[in-house]
C-alpha positions in Angstrom: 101.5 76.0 119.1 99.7 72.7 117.9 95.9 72.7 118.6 95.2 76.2 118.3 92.5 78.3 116.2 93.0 79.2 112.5 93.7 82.8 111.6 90.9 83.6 110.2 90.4 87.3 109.0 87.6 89.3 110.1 87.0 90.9 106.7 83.6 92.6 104.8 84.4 90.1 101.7 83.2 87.3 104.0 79.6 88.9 104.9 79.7 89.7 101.0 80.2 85.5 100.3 77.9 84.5 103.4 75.2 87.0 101.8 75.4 85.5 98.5 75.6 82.2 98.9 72.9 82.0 101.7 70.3 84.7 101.5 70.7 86.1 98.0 66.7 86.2 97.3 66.9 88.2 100.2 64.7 91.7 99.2 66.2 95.2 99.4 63.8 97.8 98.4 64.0 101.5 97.9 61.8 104.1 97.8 62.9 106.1 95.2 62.6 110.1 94.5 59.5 109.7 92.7 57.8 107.3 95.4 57.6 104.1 93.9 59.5 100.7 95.5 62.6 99.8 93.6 63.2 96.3 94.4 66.1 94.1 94.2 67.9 91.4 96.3 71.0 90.8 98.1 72.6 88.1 94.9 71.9 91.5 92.6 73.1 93.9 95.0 76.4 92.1 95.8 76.9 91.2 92.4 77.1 94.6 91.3 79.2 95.6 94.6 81.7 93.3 92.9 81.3 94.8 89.6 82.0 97.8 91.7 85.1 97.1 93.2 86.7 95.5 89.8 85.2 98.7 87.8 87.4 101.4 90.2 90.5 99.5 90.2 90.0 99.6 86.2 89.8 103.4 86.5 93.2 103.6 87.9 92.2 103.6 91.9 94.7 101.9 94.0 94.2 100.1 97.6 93.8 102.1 100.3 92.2 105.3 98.1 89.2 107.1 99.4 86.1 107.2 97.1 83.5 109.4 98.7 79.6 109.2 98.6 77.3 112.2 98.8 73.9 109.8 98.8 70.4 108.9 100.3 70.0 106.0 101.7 69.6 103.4 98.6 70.4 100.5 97.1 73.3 101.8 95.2 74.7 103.0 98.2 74.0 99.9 100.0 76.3 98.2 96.9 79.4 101.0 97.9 79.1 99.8 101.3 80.8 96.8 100.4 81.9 97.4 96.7 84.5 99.3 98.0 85.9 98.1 101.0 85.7 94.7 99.6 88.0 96.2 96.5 90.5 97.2 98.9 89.4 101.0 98.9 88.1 103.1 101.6 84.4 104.0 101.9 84.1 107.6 103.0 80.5 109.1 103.6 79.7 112.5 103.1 76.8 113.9 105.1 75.0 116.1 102.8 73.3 118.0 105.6 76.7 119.9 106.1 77.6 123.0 105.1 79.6 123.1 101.8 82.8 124.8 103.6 83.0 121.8 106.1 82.4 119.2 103.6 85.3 120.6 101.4 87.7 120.5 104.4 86.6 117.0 105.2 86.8 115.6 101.9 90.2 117.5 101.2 91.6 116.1 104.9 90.5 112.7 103.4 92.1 112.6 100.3 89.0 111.7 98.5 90.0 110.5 94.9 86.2 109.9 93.7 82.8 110.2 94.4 79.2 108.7 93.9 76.6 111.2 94.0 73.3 111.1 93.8 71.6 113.5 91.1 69.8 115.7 93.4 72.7 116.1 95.1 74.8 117.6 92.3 74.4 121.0 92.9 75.7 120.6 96.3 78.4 118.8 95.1 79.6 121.7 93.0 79.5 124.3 95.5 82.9 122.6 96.9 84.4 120.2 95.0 87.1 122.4 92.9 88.4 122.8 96.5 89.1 119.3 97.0 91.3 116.6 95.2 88.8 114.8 93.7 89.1 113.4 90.7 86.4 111.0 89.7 82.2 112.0 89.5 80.3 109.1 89.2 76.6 109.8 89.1 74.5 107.2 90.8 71.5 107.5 87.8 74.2 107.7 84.6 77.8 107.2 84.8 77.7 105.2 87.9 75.9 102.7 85.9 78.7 103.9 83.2 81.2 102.8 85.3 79.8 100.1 86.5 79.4 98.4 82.8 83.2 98.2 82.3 83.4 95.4 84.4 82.3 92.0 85.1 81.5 90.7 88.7 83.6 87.7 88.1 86.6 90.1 87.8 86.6 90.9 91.4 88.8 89.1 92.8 89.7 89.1 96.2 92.1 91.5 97.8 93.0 89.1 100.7 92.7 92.1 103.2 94.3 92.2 106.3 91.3 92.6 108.7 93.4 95.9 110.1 93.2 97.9 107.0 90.7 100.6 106.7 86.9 100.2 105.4 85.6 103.2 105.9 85.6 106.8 107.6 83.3 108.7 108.3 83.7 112.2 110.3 82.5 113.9 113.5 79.6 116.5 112.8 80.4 118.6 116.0 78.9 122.0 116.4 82.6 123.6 117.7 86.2 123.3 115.6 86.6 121.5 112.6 85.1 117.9 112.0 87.5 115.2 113.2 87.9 111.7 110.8 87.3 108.3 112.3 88.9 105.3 110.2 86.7 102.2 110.9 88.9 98.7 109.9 87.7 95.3 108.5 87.4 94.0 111.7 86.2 96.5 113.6 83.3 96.7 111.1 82.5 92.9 111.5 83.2 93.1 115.1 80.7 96.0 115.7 78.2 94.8 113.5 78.6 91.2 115.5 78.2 93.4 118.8 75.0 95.2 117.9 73.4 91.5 116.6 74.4 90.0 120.2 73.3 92.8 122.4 69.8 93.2 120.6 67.4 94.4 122.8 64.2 92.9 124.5 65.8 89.5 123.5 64.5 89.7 119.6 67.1 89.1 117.0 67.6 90.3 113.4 66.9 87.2 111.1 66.1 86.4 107.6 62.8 86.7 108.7 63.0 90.2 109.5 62.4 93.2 107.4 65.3 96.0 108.6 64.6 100.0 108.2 67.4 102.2 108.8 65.9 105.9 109.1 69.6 107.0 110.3 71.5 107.9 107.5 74.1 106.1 105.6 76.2 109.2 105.2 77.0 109.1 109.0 78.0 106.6 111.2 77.3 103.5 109.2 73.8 103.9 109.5 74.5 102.5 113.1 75.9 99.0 111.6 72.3 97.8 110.1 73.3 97.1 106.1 75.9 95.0 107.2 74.3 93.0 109.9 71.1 93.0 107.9 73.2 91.1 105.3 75.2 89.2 107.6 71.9 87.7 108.5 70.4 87.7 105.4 67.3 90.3 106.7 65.0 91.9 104.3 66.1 95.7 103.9 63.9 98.4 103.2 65.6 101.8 102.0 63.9 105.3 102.7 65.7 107.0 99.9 65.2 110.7 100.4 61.6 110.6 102.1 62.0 111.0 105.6 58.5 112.9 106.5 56.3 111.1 108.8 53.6 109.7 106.6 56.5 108.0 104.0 57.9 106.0 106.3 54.7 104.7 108.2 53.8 103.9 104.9 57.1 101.7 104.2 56.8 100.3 107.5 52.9 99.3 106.8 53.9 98.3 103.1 56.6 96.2 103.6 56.0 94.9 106.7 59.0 96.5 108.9 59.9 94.4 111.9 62.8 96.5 113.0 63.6 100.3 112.4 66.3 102.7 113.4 66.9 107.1 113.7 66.9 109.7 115.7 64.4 110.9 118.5 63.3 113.7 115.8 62.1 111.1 113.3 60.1 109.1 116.0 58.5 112.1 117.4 57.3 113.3 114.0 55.8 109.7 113.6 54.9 110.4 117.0 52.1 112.9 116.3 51.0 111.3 113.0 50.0 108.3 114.5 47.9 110.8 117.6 46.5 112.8 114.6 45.2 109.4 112.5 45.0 106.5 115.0 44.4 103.2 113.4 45.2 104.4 109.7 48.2 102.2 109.5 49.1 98.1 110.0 52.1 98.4 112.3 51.4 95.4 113.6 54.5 93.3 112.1 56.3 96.0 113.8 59.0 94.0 116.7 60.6 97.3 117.9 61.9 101.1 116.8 65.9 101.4 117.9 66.5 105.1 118.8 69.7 106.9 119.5 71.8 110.0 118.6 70.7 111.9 121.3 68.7 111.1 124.5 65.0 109.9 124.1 62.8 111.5 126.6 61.0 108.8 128.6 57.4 110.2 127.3 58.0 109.6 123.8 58.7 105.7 125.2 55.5 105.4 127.0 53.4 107.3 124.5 54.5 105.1 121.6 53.9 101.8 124.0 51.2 103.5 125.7 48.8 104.8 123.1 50.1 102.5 119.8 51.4 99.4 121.4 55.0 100.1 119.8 58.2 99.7 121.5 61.3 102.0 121.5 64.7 100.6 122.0 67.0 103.5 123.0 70.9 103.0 122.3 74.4 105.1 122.7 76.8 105.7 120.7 79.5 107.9 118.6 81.1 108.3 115.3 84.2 107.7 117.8 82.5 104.4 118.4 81.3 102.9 114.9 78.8 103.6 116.2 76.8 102.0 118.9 78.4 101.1 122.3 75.7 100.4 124.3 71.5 99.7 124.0 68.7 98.6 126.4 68.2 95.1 127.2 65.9 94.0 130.0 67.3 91.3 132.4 64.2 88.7 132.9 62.6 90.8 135.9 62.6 94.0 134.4 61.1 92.4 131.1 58.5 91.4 132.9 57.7 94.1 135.0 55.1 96.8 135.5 55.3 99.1 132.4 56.4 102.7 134.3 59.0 100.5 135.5 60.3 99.2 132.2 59.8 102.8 130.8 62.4 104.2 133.5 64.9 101.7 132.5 64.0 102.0 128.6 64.7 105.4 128.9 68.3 105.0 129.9 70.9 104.2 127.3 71.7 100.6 128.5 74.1 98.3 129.3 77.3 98.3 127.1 77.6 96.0 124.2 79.9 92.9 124.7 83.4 93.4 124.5 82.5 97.5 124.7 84.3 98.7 128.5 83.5 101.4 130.5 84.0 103.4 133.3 83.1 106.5 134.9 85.3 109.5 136.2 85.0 112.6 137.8 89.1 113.4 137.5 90.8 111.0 138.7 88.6 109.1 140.7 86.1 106.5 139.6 82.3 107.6 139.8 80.4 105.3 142.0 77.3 103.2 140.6 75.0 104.9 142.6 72.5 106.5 139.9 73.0 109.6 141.1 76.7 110.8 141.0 77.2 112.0 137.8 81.0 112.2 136.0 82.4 111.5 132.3 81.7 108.0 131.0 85.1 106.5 129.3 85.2 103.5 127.3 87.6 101.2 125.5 86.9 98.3 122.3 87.7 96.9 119.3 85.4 99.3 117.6 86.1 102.2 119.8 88.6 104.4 118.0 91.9 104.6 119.5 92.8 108.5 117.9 91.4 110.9 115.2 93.0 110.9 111.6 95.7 113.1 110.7 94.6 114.8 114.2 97.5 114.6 116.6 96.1 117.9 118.6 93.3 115.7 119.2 95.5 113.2 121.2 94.3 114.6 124.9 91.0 112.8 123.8 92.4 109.8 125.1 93.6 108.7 128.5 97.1 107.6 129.2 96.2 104.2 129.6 93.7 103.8 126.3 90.4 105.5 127.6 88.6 107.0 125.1 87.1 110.0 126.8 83.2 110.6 125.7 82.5 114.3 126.6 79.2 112.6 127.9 78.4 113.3 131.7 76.6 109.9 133.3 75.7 108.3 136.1 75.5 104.7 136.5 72.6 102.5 137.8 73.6 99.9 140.7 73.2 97.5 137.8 74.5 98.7 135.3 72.1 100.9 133.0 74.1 104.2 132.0 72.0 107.2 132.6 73.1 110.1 130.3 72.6 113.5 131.7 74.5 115.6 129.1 77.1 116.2 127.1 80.1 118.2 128.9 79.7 121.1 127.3 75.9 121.4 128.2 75.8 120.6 131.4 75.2 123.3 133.6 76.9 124.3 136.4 74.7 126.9 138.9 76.8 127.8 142.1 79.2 124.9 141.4 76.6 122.3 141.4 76.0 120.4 138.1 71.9 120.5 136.2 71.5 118.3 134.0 69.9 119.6 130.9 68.3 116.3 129.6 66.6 115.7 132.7 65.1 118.7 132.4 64.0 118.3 128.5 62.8 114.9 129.2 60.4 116.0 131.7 59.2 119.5 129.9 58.7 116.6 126.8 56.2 114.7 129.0 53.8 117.6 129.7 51.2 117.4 126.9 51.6 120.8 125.8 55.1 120.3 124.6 56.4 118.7 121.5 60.1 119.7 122.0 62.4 121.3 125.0 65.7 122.6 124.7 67.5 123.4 127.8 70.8 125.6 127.5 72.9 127.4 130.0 73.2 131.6 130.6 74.9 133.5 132.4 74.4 134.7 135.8 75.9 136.9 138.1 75.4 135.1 141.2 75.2 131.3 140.5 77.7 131.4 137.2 75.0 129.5 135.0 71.2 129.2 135.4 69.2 126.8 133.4 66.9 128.7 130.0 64.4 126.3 128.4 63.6 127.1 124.9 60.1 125.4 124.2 57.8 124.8 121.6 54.5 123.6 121.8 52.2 121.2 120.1 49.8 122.9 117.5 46.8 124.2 118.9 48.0 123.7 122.7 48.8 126.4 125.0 51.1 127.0 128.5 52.4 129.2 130.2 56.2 129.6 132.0 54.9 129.3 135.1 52.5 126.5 134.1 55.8 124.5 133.4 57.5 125.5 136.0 55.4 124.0 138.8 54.6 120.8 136.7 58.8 120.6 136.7 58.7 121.2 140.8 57.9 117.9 141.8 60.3 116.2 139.8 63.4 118.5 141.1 65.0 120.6 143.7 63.7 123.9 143.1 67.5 125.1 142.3 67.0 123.2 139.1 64.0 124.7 137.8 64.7 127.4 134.5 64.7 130.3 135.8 63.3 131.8 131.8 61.1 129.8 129.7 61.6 131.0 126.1 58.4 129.8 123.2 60.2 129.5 119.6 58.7 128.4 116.4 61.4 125.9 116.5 64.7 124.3 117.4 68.1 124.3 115.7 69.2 121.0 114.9 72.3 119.7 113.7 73.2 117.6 110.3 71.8 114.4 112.0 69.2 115.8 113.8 70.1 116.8 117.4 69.1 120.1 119.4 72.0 122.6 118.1 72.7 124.6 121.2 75.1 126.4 120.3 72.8 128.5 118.1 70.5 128.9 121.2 72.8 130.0 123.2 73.9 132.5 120.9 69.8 133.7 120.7 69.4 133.9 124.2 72.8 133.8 126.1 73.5 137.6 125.6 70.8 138.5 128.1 71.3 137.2 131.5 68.9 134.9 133.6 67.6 137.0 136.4 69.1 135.7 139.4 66.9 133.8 141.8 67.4 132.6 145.8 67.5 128.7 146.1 
């Protein structure tokens, strides 16, 4: 029909162009094994992401094939994120924090034809790779650079990609069955990284002013979409390499003048206590706001960081299922301006969705009023939503007849909107068929000032079914008692709720990207029963 839009395609090769032609004095910086700054720019960096792509069509790769990464998060890796997509290839990261039986299934399921490894990483490498089919090594510090010489950046030339064909997959790091492959397309990849820029959150966009740090890996999930809408908008980028302990990334953020940085709870509450221990030790003041997801954030880490250092904590949702953020805080005009343990409250949900991101709630097959209390399993539905597993058809019941991707994440919604995640559906407990939520409960254990982490599980019970353990441990040098907890936790809930055993470990198990494992706590303590209680 006359008068219409052009068919444009939603491809990686145009944020590649756009970077170039744009913001290419743009700075990415690493900090490199040793500790010193490797610095370079984004005209460099996509000029040897071409030289990338032309180089592994030269050594016989064909479109569509998987080359693999086993990396930190660096410059080089940074290059593969669009070297090779943008070649027509499919970027598949490895996350080197899992065990070397599942990272031979995954890259086996994938079909993995190549990898670039980091040095370090070599070792781990070799503990699975004759069980897989790959076929190329490249070495990040030698034959990467090897590989990368055969070719000239001005021998890329461009695939023309259908904006459906994969970009990259990355796979589920699950604590139960075998990891599950998500293929993320051209546009879905553009799309997403489009979503997260629009729904930033206090109202503060990523510019070419801005200095972007992603904490949260590159070898899962994208590293939440930040290289590529750092690039898209021509930010400054600021790599951690393999130095994620407390004081190396205060100092990056002091040294080069972070605006914006993203990980996991764990991260921030290690920087948590540095900053307690050594107040005043380091500028943060160019510091805009710290974007936390992966799992919940307890409300006290948001007003002690706000509270005590003047630094703000954006919290956000998401999956590997969903590219993958689906959802962060943004504060309509009264909240933003209201009294700060009001703002906290909302900052500690996980938001409103990110446009063009759909959800709903259910509880069977009834939807969940928006009530913020009754609690059922958020669904949702988008172009970067993931509409079934790779090469996973037993998988399929994921999905709801009519498209619903089904989250495993039990929420309630706010009456405007904010999604309030009480646990994942596996965790939550269920004492005399009534449901606890186990992130209420670590949120709140997190606040007393004893506490520096909280792990709630379910164990058995002869009366109730389940009854709520909380495995604890405490700050250095601070003591508390079960009971102590127990009746600071009374006014905040029915006294059904409370744990009926408080257990103090050294630590908490924590999965490949950093979340409580609870499966290994519940194989600790799960064997003994909870003595019952009345309620």
């Amino acid at each position: 029909m006359d008068g219409q839009m052009m068919d444009f395609p939603l491809t990686l090769t145009h944020l590649l162009r756009r970077a170039e032609t744009f913001f290419g004095d743009g700075e990415i910086v690493t900090r490199l094994p040793d500790n010193s700054f490797h610095r370079t720019n984004h005209r460099e960096t996509l000029q040897r992401a071409r030289q990338l792509a032309a180089a592994l069509r030269k050594a016989g790769l064909e479109r569509g094939d998987r080359v693999a990464t086993l990396c930190w998060n660096h410059h080089q890796h940074h290059e593969a994120y669009f070297g090779v997509p943008c070649g027509g290839f499919v970027l598949h990261t490895l996350n080197l924090r899992l065990h070397q039986n599942d990272l031979a299934y995954i890259a086996s399921h994938a079909g993995d034809r190549g990898v670039i490894v980091d040095r370090a990483l070599l070792p781990l490498l070799e503990q699975f790779r004759a069980e897989t089919p790959i076929e190329h090594v490249w070495v990040v510090e030698d034959s990467y650079e090897e590989l990368l010489a055969t070719a000239d950046p001005e021998e890329w030339e461009d695939p023309e990609l259908d904006e459906r064909e994969a970009a990259a997959m990355c796979y589920t790091s699950g604590t139960t069955g075998r990891p599950r492959g998500v293929v993320y397309s051209h546009r879905s990849s553009v799309l997403h990284a489009l979503g997260v820029g629009a729904n930033n959150p206090l109202g503060m966009s990523v510019g070419i002013g801005d200095a972007v740090m992603p904490v949260v890996p590159m070898f899962h999930a994208n590293a939440w979409g930040y290289p590529y809408l750092a690039t898209m908008q021509g930010a400054k980028l600021v790599y951690p390499g393999p130095h994620l302990d407390p004081d190396s990334l205060l100092e990056n953020m002091e040294h080069e003048h972070v605006t914006w940085a993203a990980g996991v709870p764990t991260i921030w509450m290690g920087i948590l206590a540095r900053l307690d221990a050594e107040p005043g030790r380091w500028d943060l003041s160019a510091m805009k706001a710290m974007l936390v997801g992966g799992s919940a954030v307890p409300r006290a880490m948001i007003a002690a960081f706000e509270g005590r250092h003047g630094l703000r904590i954006c919290q956000g949702w998401g999956m590997t299922e969903t590219s993958p953020v689906a959802s962060t805080v943004a504060l309509p005009y009264d909240l933003a301006e209201a009294a700060s343990e009001t703002r906290w409250d909302f900052q500690a949900t996980a938001g409103f969705p990110l446009p063009f991101v759909e959800i709903r709630v259910r509880a069977g097959d009834e939807d969940v009023p928006w009530d913020g209390e009754s609690m059922g399993e958020l669904e949702v539905r988008g172009p970067w939503v993931a509409a079934s597993y790779f090469d996973a058809p037993e998988c399929a019941d994921r999905w709801t007849d009519d498209g619903w991707f089904r989250t495993g994440d039990i929420v309630s919604m706010d009456p405007r909107g904010f999604i309030q995640i009480k646990d994942r559906s596996k965790d939550v407990i269920k004492s005399g068929g009534e449901w606890i939520s186990s992130v209420e409960l670590e949120n709140a254990l997190m606040a007393h000032r004893a506490v520096a982490e909280a792990a709630v599980i379910a164990v058995p019970d002869e009366k109730w079914g389940e009854r709520p353990l909380a495995a604890v441990v405490l700050r250095e040098g601070a003591a508390a008692t079960p009971d102590e907890l127990r009746e600071f936790l009374a006014p905040q809930f029915a006294k059904w709720w409370l744990p009926d055993r408080i257990e103090f470990v050294g630590e908490i198990p924590k999965t490949s990207v950093g979340k409580f494992r609870k499966t290994a706590l519940r194989e600790q303590f799960a064997a003994e029963p909870a003595p019952s209680v009345e309620t």
